[in-house]
Legacy VTK file of the C-alpha trace (Angstrom):
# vtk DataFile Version 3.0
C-alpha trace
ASCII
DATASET POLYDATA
POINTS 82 float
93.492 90.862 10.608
94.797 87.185 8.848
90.479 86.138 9.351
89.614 89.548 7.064
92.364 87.676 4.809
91.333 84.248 4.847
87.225 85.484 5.214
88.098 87.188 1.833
89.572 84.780 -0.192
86.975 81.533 0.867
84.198 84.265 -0.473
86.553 84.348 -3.654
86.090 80.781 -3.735
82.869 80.355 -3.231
82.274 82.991 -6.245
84.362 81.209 -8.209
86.551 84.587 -8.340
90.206 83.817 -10.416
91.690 86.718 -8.385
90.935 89.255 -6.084
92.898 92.545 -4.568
93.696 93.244 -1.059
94.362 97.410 0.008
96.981 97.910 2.562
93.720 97.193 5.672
93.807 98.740 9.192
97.285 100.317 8.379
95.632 103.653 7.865
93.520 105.608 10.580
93.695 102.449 12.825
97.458 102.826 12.910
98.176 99.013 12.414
102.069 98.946 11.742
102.779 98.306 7.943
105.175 95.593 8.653
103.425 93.492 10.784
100.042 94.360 8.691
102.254 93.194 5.733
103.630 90.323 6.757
100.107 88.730 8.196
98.450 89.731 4.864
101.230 87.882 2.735
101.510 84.499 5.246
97.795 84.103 4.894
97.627 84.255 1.511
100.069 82.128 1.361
98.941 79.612 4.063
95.615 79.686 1.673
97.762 79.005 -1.451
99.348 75.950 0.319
95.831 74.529 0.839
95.170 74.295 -3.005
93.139 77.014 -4.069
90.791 78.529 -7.954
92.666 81.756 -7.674
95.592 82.425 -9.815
95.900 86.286 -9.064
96.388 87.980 -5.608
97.387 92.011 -5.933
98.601 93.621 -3.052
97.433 96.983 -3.401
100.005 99.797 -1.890
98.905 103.390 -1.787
102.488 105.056 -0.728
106.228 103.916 -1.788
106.661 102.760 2.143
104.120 100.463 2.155
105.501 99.154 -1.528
109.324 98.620 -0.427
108.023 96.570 2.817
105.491 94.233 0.654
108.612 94.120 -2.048
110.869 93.685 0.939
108.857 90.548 2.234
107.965 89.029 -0.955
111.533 88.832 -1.832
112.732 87.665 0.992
109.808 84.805 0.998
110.728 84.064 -2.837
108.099 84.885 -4.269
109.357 87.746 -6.301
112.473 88.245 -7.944
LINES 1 83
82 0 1 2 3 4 5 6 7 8 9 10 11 12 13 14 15 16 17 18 19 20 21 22 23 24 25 26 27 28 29 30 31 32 33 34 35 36 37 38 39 40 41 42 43 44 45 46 47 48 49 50 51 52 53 54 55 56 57 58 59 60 61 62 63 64 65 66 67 68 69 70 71 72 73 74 75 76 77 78 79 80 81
């Protein structure tokens, strides 16, 4: 799941893409927790971030309130949101 991430956003780069959205991936009919899908979607964007990056926008996109409180849950707990 984190190389889907990290695949992604180095074909951002190379595109010279400023942002780019991510959908809650496997969590859906291949039953991949939320939390755990969640958490490796935020540490490898993150772990990209740290690397010095073009992209100044990465949107999280939740389709049900669940999978919003745990990516608000972990965010906040990371700092990265208020």
């Amino acid at each position: 799941l984190s190389g889907a991430y990290l695949n992604s956003l180095k074909l951002a780069e190379q595109h010279h893409l400023r942002s780019i959205s991510f959908p809650n991936i496997s969590t859906g009919v291949y039953g991949y927790p939320k939390k755990e899908a969640a958490m490796i979607a935020i540490d490898t964007v993150q772990g990209y971030a740290s690397t010095g990056t073009d992209l100044e926008r990465v949107v999280f996109v939740c389709y049900d309130q669940e999978s919003y409180r745990i990516y608000e849950e972990i965010l906040q707990n990371k700092g990265l949101i208020p």
